[in-house]
C-alpha positions as CSV (number, residue, x, y, z in Angstrom):
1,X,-8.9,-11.0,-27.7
2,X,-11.8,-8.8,-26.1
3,X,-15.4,-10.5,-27.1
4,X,-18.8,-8.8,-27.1
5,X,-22.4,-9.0,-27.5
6,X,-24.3,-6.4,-29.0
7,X,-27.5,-5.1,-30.4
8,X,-26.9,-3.1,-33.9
9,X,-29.6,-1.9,-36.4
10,X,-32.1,-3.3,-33.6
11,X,-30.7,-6.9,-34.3
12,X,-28.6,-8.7,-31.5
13,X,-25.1,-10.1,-32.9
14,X,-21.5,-10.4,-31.1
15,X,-18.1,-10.7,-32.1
16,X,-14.2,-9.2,-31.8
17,X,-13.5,-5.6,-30.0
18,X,-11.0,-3.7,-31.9
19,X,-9.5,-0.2,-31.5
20,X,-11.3,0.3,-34.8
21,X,-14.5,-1.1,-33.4
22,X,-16.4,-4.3,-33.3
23,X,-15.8,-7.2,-35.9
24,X,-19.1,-8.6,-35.9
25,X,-19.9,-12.8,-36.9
26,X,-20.6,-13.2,-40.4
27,X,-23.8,-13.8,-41.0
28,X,-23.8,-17.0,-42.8
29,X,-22.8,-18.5,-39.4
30,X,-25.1,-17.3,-37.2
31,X,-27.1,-20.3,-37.5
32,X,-24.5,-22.4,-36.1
33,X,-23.2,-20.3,-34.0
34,X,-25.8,-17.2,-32.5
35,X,-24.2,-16.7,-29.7
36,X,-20.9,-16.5,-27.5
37,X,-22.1,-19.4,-25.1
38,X,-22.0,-21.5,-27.9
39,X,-19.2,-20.3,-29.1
40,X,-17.3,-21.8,-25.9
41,X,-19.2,-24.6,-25.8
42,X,-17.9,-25.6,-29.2
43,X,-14.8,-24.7,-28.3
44,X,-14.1,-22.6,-31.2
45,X,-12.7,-19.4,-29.5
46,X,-9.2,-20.0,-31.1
47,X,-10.8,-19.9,-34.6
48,X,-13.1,-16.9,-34.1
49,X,-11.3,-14.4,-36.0
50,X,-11.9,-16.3,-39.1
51,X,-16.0,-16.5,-38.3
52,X,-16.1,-12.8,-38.1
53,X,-16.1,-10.2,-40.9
54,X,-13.4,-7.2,-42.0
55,X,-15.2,-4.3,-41.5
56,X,-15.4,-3.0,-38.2
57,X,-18.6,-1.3,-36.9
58,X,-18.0,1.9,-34.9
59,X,-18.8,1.3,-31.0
60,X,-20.3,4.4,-31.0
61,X,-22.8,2.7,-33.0
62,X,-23.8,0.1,-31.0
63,X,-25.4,-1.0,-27.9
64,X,-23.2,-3.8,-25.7
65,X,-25.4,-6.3,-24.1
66,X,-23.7,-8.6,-21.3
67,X,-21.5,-10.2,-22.7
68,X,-23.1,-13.7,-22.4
69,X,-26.7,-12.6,-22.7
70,X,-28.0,-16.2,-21.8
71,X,-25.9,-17.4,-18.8
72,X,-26.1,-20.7,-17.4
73,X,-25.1,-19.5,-14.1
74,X,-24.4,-16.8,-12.5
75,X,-23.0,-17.2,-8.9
76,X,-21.2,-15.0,-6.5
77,X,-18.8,-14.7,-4.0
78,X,-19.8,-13.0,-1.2
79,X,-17.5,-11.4,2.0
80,X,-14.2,-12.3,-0.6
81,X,-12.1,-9.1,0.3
82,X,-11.4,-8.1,4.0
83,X,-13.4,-5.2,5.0
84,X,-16.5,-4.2,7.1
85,X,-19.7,-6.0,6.6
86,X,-22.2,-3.9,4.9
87,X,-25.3,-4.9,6.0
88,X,-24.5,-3.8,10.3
89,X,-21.4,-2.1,9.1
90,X,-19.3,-4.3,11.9
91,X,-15.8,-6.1,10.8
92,X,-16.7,-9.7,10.2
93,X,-14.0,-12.2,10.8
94,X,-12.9,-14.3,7.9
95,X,-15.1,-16.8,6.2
96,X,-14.1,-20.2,7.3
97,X,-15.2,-21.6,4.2
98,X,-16.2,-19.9,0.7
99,X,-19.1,-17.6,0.8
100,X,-21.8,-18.2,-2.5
101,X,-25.1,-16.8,-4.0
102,X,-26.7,-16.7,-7.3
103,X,-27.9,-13.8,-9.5
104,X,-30.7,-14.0,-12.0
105,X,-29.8,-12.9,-15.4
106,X,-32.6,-10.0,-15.4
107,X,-30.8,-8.4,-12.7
108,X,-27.9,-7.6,-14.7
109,X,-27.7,-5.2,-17.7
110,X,-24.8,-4.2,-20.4
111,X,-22.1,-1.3,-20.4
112,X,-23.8,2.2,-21.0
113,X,-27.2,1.1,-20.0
114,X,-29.1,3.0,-17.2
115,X,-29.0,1.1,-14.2
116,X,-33.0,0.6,-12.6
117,X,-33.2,2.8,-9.2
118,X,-35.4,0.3,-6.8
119,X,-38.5,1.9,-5.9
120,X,-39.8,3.1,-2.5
121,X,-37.6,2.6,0.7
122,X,-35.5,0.2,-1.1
123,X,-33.9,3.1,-3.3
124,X,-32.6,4.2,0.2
125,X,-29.6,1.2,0.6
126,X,-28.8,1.1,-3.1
127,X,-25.1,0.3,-3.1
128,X,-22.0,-0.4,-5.8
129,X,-19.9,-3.4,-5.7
130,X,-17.1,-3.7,-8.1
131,X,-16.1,-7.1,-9.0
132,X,-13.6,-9.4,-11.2
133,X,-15.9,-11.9,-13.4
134,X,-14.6,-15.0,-14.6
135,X,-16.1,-16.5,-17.5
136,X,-16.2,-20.7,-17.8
137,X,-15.3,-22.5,-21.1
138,X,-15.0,-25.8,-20.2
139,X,-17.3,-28.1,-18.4
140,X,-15.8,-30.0,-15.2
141,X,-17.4,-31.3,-11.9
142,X,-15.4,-31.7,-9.3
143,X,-12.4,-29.4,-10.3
144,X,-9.1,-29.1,-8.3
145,X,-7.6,-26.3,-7.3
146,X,-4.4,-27.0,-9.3
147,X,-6.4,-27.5,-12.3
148,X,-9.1,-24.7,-11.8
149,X,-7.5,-21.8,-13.8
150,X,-7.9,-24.5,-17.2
151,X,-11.9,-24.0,-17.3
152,X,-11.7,-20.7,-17.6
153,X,-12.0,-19.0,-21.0
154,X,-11.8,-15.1,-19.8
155,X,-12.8,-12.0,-17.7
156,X,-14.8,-9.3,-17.3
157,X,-16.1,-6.7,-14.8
158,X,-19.6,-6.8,-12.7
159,X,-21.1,-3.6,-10.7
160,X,-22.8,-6.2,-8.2
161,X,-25.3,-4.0,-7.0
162,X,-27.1,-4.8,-4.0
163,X,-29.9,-3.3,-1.6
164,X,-28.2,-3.2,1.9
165,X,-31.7,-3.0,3.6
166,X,-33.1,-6.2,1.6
167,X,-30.4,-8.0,2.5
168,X,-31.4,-7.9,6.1
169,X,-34.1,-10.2,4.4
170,X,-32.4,-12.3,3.1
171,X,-28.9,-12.1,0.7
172,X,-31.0,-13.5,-2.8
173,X,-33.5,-10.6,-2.3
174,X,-31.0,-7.9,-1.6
175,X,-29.0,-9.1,-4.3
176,X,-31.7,-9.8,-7.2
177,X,-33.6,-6.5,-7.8
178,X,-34.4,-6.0,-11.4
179,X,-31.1,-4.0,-13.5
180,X,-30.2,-3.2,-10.4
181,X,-26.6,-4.4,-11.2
182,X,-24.5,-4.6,-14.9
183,X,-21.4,-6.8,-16.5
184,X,-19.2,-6.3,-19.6
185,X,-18.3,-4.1,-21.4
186,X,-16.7,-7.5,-23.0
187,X,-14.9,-10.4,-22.3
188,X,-10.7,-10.3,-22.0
189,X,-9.7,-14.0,-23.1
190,X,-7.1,-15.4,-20.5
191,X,-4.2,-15.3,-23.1
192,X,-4.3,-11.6,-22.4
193,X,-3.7,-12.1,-18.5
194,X,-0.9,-13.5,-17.4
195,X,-1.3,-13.2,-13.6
196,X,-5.1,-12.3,-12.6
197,X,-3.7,-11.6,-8.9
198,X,-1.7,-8.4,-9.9
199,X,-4.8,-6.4,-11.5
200,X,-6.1,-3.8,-9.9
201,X,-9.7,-3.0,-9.4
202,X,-11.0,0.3,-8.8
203,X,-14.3,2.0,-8.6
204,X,-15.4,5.2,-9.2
205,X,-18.6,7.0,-8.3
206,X,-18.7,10.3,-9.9
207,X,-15.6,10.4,-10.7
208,X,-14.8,9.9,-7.3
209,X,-12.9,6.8,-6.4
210,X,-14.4,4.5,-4.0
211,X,-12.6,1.3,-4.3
212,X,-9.4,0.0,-4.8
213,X,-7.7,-3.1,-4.5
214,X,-5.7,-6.1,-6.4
215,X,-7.4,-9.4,-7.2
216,X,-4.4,-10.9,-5.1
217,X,-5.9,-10.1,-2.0
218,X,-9.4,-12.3,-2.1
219,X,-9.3,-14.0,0.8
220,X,-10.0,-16.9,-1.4
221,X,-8.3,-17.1,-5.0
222,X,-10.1,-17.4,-8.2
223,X,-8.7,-21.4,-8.1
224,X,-10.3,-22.0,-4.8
225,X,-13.8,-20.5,-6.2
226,X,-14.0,-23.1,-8.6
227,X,-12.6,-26.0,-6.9
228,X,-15.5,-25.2,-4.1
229,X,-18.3,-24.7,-6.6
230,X,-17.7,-27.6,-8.7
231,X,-18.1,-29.8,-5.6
232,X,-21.7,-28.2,-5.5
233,X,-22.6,-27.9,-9.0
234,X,-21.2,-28.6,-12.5
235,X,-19.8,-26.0,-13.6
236,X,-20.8,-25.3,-18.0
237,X,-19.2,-23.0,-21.0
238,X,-21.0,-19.6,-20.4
239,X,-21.9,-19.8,-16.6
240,X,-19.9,-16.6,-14.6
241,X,-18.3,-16.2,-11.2
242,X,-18.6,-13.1,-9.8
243,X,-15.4,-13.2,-7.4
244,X,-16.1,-10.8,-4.4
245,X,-16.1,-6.7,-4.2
246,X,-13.2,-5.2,-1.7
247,X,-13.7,-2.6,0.7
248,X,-15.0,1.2,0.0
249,X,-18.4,0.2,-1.1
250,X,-21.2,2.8,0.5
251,X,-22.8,0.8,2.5
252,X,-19.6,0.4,4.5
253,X,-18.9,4.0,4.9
254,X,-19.3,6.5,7.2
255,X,-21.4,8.1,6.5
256,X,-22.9,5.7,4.0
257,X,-23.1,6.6,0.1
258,X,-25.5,5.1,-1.4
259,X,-26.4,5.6,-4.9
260,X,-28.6,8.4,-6.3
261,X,-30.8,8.9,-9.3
262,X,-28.3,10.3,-12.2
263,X,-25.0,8.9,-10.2
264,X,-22.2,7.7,-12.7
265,X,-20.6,4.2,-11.7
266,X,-17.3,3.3,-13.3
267,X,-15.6,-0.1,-12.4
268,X,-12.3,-0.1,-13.7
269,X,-10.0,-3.4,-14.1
270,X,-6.7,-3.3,-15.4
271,X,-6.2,-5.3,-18.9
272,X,-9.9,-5.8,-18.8
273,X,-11.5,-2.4,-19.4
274,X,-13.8,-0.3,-17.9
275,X,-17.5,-0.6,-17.2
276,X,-20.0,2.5,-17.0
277,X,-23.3,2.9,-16.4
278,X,-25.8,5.9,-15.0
279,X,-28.3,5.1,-12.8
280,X,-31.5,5.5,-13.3
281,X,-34.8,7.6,-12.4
């Protein structure tokens, strides 16, 4: 099942993706259930089909919001895929333990919405970063590794952008410039993936491709993500892990490619889907 959030008619709704469109939630039950967080937190994802109506509306006449518009958390794992560091552009060792930050929610925007350009000298770092998101559905604190995979309703896809040259600051300013990054287009529930380690992530930049590699090779899994972030925090229906970008990214190029006003960025996960965006003036 593929989930959405969306804004049709000017009103904000969600519901199922189909290949005839989007089956939005009836609206009698809006009131008790207006939104996809609380649709995992009441643990009603196996009966969703019945909450939504017949009719499909056309994609093409819609506009996807991230997926969970109203995230508890959002927290990311940073230096998860062996390649050069971005910020001095020098091969960093492996992280003896798991690398995290967080993202605020305004930072991030929907599939097919135009990605803010950061103004002044911080336009000039402006980097990609595809990633594999997973999405929580069950609470837990203190989560083993073994069990990990359980809390974990679905997937999706994050452009993680980032301002290399901020980041010399400090990694939460680099990482939190206004729309400066996106998630979606929707959410794949895990009944659709069998094994996360053998899908593929690519990016492309103008239809140029810039990244590839399978979720297999994080130097730490998916399962060791959660186990480590649920020592720190509890971890709650809605909240997102953003699981690392690999290698290819501009900042760790030479020369570097950083992104321009009008570039197209395309992050591309198999089973998943693809998410696009433009960015910006």
């Amino acid at each position: 099942m593929k989930l959405a959030s969306f804004v049709v008619n000017g009103g904000e709704n969600f519901g199922i993706v189909t290949n005839e469109g989007i089956l939005p939630v009836k609206e009698g039950l809006k009131a008790l259930l207006p939104d996809l967080k609380t649709l995992f937190e009441e643990q009603k994802v196996e009966d969703f089909e019945t909450f939504c109506e017949n009719n499909p509306i056309p994609l093409s006449k819609v506009s996807l919001l991230p997926p969970i518009p109203n995230p508890g958390k959002i927290i990311c794992a940073g230096m998860n895929y062996r390649k050069p560091y971005p910020v001095d552009g020098v091969a960093a060792p492996d992280p003896g333990n798991v690398v995290i930050f967080a993202r605020h929610t305004e930072t991030l925007i929907g599939h097919g919405a135009n990605l803010e350009l950061p103004s002044g000298k911080a336009a000039e770092t402006y980097d990609f970063e595809g990633e594999i998101v997973a999405v929580i559905g069950k609470s837990g604190r203190f989560i083993s590794k073994d069990d990990a995979l359980k809390h974990v309703i679905g997937y999706s896809i994050m452009n993680e952008g980032s301002v290399r040259g901020w980041m010399k600051h400090s990694v939460h300013a680099g990482k939190n410039f206004h729309a400066s990054g996106s998630w979606g287009p929707w959410i794949t529930t895990v009944d659709e993936i069998d094994d996360l380690s053998s899908l593929k992530l690519e990016t492309h930049v103008n239809g140029k491709l810039m990244q590839s590699a399978l979720a297999g090779e994080m130097i730490f899994s998916l399962s060791e993500l959660i186990a480590y972030i649920s020592n720190l925090l509890q971890l709650n229906p809605g909240d997102i892990i953003a699981t690392g970008s690999p290698d290819g990214t501009g900042g760790s190029r030479n020369p570097t490619a950083f992104l321009n006003s009008g570039d197209c960025v395309e992050v591309s996960v198999e089973r998943i889907g693809t998410l696009k965006n433009y960015v910006g003036a």
